[in-house]
C-alpha positions as CSV (number, residue, x, y, z in Angstrom):
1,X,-28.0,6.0,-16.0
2,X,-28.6,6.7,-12.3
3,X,-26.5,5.8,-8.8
4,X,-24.1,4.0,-8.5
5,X,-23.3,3.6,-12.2
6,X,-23.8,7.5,-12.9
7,X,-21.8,8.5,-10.2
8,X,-19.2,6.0,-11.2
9,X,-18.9,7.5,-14.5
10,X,-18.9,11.4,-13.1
11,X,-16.2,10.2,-10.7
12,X,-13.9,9.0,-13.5
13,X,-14.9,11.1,-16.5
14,X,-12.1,13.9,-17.9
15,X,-10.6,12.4,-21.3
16,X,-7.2,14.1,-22.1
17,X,-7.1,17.1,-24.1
18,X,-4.5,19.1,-25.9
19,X,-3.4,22.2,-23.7
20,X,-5.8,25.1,-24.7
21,X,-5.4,28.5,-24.7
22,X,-6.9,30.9,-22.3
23,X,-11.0,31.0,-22.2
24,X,-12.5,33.8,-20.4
25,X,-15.6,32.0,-20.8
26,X,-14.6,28.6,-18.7
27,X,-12.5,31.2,-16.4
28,X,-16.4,32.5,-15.4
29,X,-18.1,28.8,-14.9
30,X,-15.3,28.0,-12.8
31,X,-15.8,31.0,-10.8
32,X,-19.6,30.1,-11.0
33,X,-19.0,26.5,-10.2
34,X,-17.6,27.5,-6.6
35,X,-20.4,29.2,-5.1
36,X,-21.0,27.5,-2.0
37,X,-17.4,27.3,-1.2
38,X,-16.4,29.4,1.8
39,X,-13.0,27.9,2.1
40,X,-10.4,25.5,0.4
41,X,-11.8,22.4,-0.8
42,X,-8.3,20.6,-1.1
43,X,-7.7,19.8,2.6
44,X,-7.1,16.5,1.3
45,X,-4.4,17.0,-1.1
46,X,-3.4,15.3,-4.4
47,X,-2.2,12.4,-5.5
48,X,-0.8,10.1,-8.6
49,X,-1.1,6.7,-9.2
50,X,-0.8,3.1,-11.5
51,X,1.3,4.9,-14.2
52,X,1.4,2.8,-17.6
53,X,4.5,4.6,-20.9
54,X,1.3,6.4,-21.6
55,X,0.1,8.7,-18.8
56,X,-1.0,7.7,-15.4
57,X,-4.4,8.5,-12.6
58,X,-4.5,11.9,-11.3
59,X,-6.6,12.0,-7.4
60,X,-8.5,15.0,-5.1
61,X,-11.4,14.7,-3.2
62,X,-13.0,17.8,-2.4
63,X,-13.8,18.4,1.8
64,X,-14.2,21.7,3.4
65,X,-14.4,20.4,6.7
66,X,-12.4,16.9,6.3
67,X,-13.7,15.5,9.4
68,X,-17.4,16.3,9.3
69,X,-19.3,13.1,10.9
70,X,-21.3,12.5,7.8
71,X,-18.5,11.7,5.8
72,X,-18.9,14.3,3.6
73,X,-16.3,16.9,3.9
74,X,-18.4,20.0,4.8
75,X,-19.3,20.1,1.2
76,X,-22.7,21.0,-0.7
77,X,-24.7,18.0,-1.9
78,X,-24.3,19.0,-5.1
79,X,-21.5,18.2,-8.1
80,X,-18.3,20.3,-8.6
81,X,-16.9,20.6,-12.2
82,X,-13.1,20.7,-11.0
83,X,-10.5,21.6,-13.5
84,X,-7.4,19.7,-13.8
85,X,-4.3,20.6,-15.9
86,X,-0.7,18.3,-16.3
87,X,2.6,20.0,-17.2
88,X,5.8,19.2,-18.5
89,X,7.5,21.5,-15.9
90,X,8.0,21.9,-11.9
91,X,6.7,25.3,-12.0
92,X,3.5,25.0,-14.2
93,X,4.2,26.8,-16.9
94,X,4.2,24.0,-20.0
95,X,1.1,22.8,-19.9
96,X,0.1,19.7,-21.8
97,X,-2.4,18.3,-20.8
98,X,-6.2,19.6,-19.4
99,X,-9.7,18.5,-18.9
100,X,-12.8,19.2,-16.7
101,X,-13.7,16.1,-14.2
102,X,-17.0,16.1,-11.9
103,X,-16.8,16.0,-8.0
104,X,-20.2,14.0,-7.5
105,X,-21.4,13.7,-3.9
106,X,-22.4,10.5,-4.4
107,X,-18.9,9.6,-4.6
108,X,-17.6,11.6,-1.6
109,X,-16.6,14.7,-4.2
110,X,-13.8,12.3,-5.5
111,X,-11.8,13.2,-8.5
112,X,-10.1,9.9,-10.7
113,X,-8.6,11.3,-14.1
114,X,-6.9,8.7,-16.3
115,X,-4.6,11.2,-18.1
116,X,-3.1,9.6,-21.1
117,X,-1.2,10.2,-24.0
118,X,1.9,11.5,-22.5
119,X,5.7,11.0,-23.0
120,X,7.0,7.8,-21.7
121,X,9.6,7.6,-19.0
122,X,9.3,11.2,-17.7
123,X,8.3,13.3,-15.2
124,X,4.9,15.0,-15.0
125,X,3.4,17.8,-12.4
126,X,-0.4,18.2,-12.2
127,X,-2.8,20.2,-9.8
128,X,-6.7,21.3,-9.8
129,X,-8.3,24.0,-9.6
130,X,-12.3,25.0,-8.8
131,X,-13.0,28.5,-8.6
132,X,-10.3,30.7,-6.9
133,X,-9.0,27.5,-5.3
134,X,-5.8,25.9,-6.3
135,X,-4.6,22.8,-4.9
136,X,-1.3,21.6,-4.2
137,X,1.3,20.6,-7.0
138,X,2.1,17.2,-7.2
139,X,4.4,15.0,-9.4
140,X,3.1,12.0,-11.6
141,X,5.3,10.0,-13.8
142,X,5.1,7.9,-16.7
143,X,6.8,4.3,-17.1
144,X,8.8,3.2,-19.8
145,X,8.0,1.9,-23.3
146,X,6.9,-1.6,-23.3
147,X,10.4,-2.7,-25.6
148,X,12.6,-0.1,-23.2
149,X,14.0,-0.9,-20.0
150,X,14.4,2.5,-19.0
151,X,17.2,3.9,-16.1
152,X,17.2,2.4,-12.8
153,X,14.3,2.5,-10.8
154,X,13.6,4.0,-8.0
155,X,11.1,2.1,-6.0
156,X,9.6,2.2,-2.3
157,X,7.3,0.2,-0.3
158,X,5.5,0.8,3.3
159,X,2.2,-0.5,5.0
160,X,0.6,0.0,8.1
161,X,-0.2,3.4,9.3
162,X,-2.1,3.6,12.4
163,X,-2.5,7.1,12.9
164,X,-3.0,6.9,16.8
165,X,-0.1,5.3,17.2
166,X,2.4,7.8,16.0
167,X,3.7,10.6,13.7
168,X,3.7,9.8,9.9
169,X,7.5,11.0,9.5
170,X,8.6,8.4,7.8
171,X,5.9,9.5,4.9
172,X,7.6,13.0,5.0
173,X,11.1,11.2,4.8
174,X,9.6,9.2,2.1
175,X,8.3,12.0,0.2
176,X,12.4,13.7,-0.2
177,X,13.2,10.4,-1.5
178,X,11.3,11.5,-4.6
179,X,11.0,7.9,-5.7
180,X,9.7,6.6,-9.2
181,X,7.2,4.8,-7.6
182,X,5.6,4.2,-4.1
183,X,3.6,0.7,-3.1
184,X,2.1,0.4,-0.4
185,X,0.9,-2.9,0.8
186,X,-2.2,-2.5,3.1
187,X,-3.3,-1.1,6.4
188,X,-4.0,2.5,5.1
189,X,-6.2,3.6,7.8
190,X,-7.1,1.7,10.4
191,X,-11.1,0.9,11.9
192,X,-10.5,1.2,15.8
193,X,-12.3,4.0,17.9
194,X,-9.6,5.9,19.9
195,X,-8.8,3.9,23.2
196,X,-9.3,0.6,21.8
197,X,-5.7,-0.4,20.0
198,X,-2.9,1.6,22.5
199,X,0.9,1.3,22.8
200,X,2.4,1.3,25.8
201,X,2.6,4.9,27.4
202,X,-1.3,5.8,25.5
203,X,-1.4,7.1,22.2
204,X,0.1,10.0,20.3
205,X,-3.4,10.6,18.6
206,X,-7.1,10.0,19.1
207,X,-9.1,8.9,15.9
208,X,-12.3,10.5,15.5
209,X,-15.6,9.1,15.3
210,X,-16.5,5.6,16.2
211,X,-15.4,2.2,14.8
212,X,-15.8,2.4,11.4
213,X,-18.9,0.8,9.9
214,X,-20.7,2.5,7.9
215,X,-19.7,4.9,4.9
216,X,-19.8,8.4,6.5
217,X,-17.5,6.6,9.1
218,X,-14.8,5.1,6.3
219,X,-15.1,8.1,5.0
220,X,-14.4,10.7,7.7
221,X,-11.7,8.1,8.7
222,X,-9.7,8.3,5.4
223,X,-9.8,11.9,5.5
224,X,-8.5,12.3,8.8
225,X,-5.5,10.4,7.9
226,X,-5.5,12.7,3.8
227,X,-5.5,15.8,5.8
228,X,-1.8,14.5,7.6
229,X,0.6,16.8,5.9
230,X,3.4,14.4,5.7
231,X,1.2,11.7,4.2
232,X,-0.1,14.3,1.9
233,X,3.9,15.0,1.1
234,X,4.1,11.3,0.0
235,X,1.4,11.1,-2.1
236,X,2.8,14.5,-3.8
237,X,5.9,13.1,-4.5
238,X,5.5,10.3,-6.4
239,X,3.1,7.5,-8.2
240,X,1.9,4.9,-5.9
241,X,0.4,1.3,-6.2
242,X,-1.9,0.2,-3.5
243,X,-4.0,-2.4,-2.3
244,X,-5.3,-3.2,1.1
245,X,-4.9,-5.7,3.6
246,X,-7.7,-6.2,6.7
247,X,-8.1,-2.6,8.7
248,X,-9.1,-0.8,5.5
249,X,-12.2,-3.1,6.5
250,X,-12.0,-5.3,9.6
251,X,-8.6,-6.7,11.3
252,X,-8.5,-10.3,10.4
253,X,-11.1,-10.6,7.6
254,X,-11.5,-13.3,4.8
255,X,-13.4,-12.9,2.2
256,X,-17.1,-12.4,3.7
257,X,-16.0,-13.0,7.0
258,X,-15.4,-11.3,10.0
259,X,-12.8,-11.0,12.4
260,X,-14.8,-12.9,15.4
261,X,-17.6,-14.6,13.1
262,X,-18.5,-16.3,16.7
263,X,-20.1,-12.4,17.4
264,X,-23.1,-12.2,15.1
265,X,-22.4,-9.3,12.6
266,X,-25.6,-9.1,10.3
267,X,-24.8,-6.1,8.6
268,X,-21.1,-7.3,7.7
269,X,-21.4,-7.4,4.1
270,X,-23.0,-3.6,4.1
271,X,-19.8,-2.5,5.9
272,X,-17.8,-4.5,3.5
273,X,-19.6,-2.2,0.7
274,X,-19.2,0.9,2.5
275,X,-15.3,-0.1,3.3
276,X,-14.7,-0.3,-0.5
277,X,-16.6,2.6,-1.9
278,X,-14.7,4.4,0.7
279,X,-11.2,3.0,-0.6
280,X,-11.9,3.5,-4.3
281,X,-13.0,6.9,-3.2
282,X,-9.5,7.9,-1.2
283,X,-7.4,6.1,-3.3
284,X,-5.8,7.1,-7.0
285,X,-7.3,4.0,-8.6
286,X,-8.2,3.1,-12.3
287,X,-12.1,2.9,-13.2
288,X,-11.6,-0.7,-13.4
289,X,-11.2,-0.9,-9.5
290,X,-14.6,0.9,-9.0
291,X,-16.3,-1.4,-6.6
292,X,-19.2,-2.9,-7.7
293,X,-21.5,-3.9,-4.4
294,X,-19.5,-6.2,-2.2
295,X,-16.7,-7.0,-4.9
296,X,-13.6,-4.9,-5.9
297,X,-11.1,-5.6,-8.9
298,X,-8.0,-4.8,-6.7
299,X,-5.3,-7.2,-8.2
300,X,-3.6,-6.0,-10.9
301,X,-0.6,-5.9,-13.1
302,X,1.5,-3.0,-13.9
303,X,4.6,-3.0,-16.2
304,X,7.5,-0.6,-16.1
305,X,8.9,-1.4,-19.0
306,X,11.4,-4.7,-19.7
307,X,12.8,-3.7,-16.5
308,X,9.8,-4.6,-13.8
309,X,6.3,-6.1,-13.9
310,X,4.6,-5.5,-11.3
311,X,1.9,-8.1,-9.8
312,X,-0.5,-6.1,-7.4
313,X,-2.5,-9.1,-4.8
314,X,-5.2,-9.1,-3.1
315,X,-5.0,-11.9,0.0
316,X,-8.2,-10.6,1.6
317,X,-11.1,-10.9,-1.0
318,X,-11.2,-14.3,-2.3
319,X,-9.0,-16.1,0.9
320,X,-11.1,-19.3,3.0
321,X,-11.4,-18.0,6.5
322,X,-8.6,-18.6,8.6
323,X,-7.5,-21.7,10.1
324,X,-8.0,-22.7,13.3
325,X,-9.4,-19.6,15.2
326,X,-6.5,-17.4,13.2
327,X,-3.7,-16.5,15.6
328,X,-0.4,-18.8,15.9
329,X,-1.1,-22.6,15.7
330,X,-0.3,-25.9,14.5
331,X,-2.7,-26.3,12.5
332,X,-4.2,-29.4,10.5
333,X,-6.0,-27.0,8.3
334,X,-2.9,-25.0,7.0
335,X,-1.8,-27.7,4.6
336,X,-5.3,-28.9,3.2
337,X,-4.4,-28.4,-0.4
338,X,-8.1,-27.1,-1.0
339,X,-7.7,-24.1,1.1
340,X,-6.4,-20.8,-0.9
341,X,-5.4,-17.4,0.0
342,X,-6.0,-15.9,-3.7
343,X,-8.8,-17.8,-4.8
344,X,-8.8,-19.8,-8.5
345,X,-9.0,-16.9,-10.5
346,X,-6.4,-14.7,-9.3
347,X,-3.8,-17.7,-9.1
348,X,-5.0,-18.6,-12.7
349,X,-4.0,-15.1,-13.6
350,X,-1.0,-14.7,-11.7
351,X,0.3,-17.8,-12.8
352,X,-0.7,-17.2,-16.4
353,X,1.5,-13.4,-16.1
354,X,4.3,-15.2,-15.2
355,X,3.9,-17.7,-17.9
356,X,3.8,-14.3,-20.3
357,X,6.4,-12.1,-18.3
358,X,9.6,-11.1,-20.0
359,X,10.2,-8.4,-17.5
360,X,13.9,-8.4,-15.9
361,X,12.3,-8.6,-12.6
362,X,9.1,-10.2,-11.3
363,X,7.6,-8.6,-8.4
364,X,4.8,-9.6,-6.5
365,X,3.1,-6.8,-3.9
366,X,1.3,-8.5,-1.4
367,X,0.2,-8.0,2.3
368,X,0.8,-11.1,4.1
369,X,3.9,-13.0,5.3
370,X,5.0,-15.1,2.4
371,X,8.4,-17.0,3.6
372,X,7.6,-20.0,6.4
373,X,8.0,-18.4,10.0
374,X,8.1,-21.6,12.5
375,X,8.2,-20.2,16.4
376,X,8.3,-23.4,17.7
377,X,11.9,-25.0,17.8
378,X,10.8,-28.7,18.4
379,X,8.6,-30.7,16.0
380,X,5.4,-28.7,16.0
381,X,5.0,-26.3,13.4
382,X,3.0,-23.2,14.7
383,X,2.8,-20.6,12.4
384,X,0.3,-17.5,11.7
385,X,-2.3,-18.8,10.1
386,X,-3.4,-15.4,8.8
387,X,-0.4,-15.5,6.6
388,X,1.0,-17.5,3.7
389,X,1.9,-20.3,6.6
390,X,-1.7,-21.0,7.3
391,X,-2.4,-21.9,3.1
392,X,0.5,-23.8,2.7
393,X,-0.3,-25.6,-0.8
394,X,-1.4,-22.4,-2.1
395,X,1.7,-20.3,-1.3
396,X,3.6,-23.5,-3.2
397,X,1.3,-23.5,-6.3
398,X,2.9,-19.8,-6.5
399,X,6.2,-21.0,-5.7
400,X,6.2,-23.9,-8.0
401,X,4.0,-21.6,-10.9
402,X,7.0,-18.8,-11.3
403,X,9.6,-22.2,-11.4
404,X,7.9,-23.7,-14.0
405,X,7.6,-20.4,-16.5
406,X,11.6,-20.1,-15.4
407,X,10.5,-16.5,-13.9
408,X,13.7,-14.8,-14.3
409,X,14.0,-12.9,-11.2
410,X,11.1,-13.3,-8.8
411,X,11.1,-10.6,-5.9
412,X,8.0,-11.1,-3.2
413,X,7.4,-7.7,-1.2
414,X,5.3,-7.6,2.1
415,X,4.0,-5.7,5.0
416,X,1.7,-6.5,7.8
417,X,4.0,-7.3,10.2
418,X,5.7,-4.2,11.7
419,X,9.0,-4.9,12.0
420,X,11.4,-5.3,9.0
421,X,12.5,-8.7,7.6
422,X,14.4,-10.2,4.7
423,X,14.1,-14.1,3.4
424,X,15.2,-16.0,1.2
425,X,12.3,-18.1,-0.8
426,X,12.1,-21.9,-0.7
427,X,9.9,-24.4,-2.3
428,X,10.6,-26.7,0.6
429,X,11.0,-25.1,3.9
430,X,11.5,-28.1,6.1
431,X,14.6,-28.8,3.8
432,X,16.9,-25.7,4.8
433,X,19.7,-26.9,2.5
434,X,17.7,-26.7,-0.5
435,X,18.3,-23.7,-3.4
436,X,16.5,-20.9,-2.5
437,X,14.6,-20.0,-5.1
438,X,13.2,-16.5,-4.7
439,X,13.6,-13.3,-2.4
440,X,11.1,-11.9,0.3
441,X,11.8,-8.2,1.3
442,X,9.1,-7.1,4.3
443,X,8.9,-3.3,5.2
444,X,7.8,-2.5,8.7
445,X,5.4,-0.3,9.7
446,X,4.9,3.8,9.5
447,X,4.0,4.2,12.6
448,X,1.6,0.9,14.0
449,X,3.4,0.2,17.2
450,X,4.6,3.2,18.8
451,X,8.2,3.5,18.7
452,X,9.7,0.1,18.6
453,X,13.2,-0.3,19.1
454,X,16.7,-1.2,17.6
455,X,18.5,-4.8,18.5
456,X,20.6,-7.4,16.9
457,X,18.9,-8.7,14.0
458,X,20.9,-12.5,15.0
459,X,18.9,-12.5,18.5
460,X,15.4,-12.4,17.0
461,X,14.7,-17.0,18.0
462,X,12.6,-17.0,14.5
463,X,16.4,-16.5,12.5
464,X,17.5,-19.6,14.6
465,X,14.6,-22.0,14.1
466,X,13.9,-20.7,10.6
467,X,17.3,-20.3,8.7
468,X,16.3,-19.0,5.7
469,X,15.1,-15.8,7.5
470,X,18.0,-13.5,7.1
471,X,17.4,-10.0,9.2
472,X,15.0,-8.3,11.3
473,X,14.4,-4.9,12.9
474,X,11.6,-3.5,15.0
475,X,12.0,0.3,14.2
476,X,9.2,2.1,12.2
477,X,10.3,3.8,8.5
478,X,10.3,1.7,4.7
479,X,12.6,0.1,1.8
480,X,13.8,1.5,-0.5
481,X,15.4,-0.1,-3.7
482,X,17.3,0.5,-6.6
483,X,16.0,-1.6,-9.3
484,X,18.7,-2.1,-12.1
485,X,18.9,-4.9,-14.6
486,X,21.9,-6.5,-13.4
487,X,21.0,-6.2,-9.6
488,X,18.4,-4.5,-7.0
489,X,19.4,-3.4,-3.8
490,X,16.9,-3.2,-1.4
491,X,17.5,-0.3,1.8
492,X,15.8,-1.1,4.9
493,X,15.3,2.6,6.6
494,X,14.0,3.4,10.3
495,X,13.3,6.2,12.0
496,X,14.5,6.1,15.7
497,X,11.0,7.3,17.4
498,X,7.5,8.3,15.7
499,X,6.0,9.8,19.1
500,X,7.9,12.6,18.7
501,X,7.6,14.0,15.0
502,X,10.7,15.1,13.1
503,X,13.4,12.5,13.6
504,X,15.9,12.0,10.9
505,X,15.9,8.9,8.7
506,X,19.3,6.6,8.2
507,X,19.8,2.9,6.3
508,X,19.5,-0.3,9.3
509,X,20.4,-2.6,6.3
510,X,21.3,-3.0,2.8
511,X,20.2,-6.2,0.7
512,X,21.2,-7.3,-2.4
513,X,19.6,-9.7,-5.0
514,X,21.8,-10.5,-8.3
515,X,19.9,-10.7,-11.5
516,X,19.0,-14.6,-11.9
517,X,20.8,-15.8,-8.5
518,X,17.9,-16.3,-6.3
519,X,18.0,-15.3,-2.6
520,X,19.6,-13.0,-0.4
521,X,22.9,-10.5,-0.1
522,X,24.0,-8.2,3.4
523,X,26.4,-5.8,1.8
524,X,25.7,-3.7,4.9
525,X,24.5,-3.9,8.8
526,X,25.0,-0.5,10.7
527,X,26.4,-1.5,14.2
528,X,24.4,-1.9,17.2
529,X,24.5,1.3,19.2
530,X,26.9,0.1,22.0
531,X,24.6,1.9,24.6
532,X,21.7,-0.4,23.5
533,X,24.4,-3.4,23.6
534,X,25.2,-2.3,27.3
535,X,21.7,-2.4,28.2
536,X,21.3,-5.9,26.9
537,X,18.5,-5.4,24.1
538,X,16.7,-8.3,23.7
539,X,13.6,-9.5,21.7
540,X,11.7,-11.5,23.8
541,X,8.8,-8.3,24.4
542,X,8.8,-8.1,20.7
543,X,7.9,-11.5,19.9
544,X,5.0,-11.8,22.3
545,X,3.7,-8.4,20.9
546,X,3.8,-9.8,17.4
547,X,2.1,-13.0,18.1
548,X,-1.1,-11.4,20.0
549,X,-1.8,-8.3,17.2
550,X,-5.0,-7.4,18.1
């Protein structure tokens, strides 16, 4: 076995043992195994990820220098043996679980143990070690038994991180939420050389290097935003789910196109490659999403117990190109019942999960707008085509596939769009006085957009045209919820400014969806601050910004 393969295996390798005692003879091979390293390897930190009742993916990636041009960290071309150890306790005393993993160059010195055989419903801490270097502590934790629904869940989703753009506070506010269980939704890291995507006023940060295109530049690009300590801080924390949307590759792309297919890109499919080695290789992913070439198992399905199934999409992969030209349109294309933002396969097997689901609560993680959002009040229907809007028959195939297997409580949860919005599902939009029959929670950005700013949800048009769009906020931050089996309440936080680090988090909005009544509940609204009233806030800026993303 030799590339890819063996450094697929070497990347993943580190079976779970029973703790062992003390071994002067490993203490010297570690010692051994860090010659060449003249400083602390995990710059990057640590993190957990798509926890089963059984154990759960432990994450490092080894860089001396994270932001070395090649890509690779500053580190020897050479493999690591890196030593990783689980325990029962916050202070690492009880351990339980330990193993030896390889940090392979080929693989960007990436570490991806699947520890199993753990408690369920419990909290774990893990770290690694190579040498005299320890890394950071972080928390895993386990789900519950497949028959158990377990307490209530603590559970937060976020997307779009643009690193130039502002401060990741609302990562390190994350992070003391010390949630169960972290998604995020896409837009990781984003591909733009500094000075090409700005806010108004110029950036807070520069990215370094150039557009990203090949490997060494994903990969210098992911550690950049790895070495942020308050990202690090989230990842530490908790478990997280992820999948991507376009900038983990190319804004705009579908499938094996492009952005601007009208600009000859030859080498396309090789960046695609690079762009998903580089994920897989940042990311605290199962061996069944190591990318094989161009192609990527991303969609998946976790289960936290009876309580929550979780179905993990991917809208980029398998999607036909965008309608159109993309951008906002009323377009013939969006309702040609041939056109598909999944592709066959994944709706075959999202539709056969609900079909087999008995969870309490359905939950779909996704990355594009799901819910109908019309910005034309007359009789054209222009819509983003880059979203659910511009695949139309596809988004009701879904709709009508969790009807017909009498889904018990289906939950869509987006990002994308940098602001915060809450919907109620329909099967037919251009009736608004039909049943709702589902829920759409969208978290704004972390940072992508500078600042943004507060104003009443009510004067957004979209809320007007489209009724069954129930709240939006332009600040930067993430929801949380409170998954219980009767109810799950869904907190939409902000941050008031990410140019400036440090700002305290508070609650814009509070949602509430009742077990098996589809749609939508306020229970809370904080006021408008009367000084922004005074001023006259409006949306209007907003609105243009949202329809022109670059």
């Amino acid at each position: 076995m030799t590339g890819l393969a063996a450094g697929a295996v070497a990347a993943t390798s580190g079976t779970a043992l029973a703790a062992p005692a003390p071994d002067p003879a490993a203490e010297t091979a570690q010692t051994l195994a860090s010659r060449g390293l003249r400083t602390d390897p995990f710059t990057l930190g640590v993190a957990s990820g798509d926890p089963d009742h059984t154990g759960f993916v432990i994450w490092t990636r080894l860089a001396q220098q994270p932001l070395a041009e090649d890509g690779m960290g500053g580190m020897p071309a050479r493999p690591f043996p890196v030593l990783w150890q689980v325990y029962a306790d916050e202070r690492g005393r009880r351990l339980v679980r330990a193993g030896v993993a390889v940090a392979a160059p080929e693989w960007g010195h990436s570490v991806h143990v699947e520890v199993n055989g753990l408690s369920a419903d419990r909290e774990y801490w893990y770290r690694f070690r190579v040498g005299p270097y320890v890394s950071p502590l972080g928390r895993g934790r386990t789900a519950p038994h497949p028959l158990n629904y377990g307490g209530a869940l603590a559970m937060a989703f976020v997307s779009c991180a643009q690193y130039e753009h502002g401060y990741f506070t609302s990562y390190r506010r994350l992070a003391e939420e010390n949630a169960d269980l972290v998604l995020h939704l896409g837009d990781y890291q984003y591909e733009y050389t500094k000075d090409t995507y700005t806010i108004p006023g110029g950036n807070i940060r520069d990215h370094e290097g150039p557009e990203t295109e090949t490997l060494a530049n994903y990969r210098q690009r992911h550690a950049q935003y790895k070495a942020d300590p308050d990202l690090q801080a989230a990842h530490a924390a908790s478990p997280w789910l992820v999948v991507w949307d376009d900038h983990e590759l190319d804004n705009n792309w579908a499938d094996e196109v492009p952005e601007k297919p009208e600009v000859p890109q030859p080498n396309f499919l090789t960046r695609r490659e690079a762009a998903f080695r580089a994920y897989y290789e940042n990311m605290p992913l199962r061996r069944t999403s190591i990318p094989r070439g161009i192609d990527m198992q991303l969609y998946r399905r976790i289960k936290w117990g009876r309580m929550a199934t979780f179905h993990m999409l991917d809208t980029r992969q398998y999607r036909d190109d965008q309608g159109c030209g993309d951008g906002y349109d009323d377009c013939p294309e969006a309702v040609d019942p041939a056109r598909s933002i999944t592709g066959d396969a994944q709706e075959k097997w999202l539709l056969h999960g609900f079909r087999d689901s008995r969870a309490q609560w359905d939950i779909l993680g996704q990355q594009v707008f799901f819910a109908q959002r019309d910005n034309n009040a007359g009789p054209a229907k222009v819509t983003s085509q880059d979203a659910w809007d511009g695949y139309v028959a596809s988004r009701r195939r879904i709709t009508e596939g969790w009807l017909d297997a009498k889904v018990r409580n289906p939950v869509v949860l987006t990002g994308d769009v940098h602001a915060h919005w809450a919907s109620d599902l329909k099967l037919d939009y251009d009736d608004p006085t039909g049943p709702s029959v589902g829920s759409e929670l969208v978290a704004t950005s972390i940072s992508t957009g500078g600042d943004g700013s507060d104003s009443d949800p009510a004067a957004h048009p979209y809320l007007a045209i489209n009724p069954h769009l129930r709240f939006y906020n332009n600040q930067r931050g993430y929801v949380l919820t409170k998954i219980e089996r009767d109810q799950m309440t869904a907190d939409f936080k902000v941050v008031p400014q990410v140019t400036q680090p440090g700002s305290e988090v508070y609650t814009r909005a509070t949602f509430v969806i009742e077990d098996r009544v589809p749609g939508l509940q306020q229970t809370y609204l904080r006021p408008l601050d009367p000084a922004l009233r005074a001023r006259g806030v409006t949306v209007e800026e907003t609105v243009e910004l949202e329809t022109k993303r670059p």
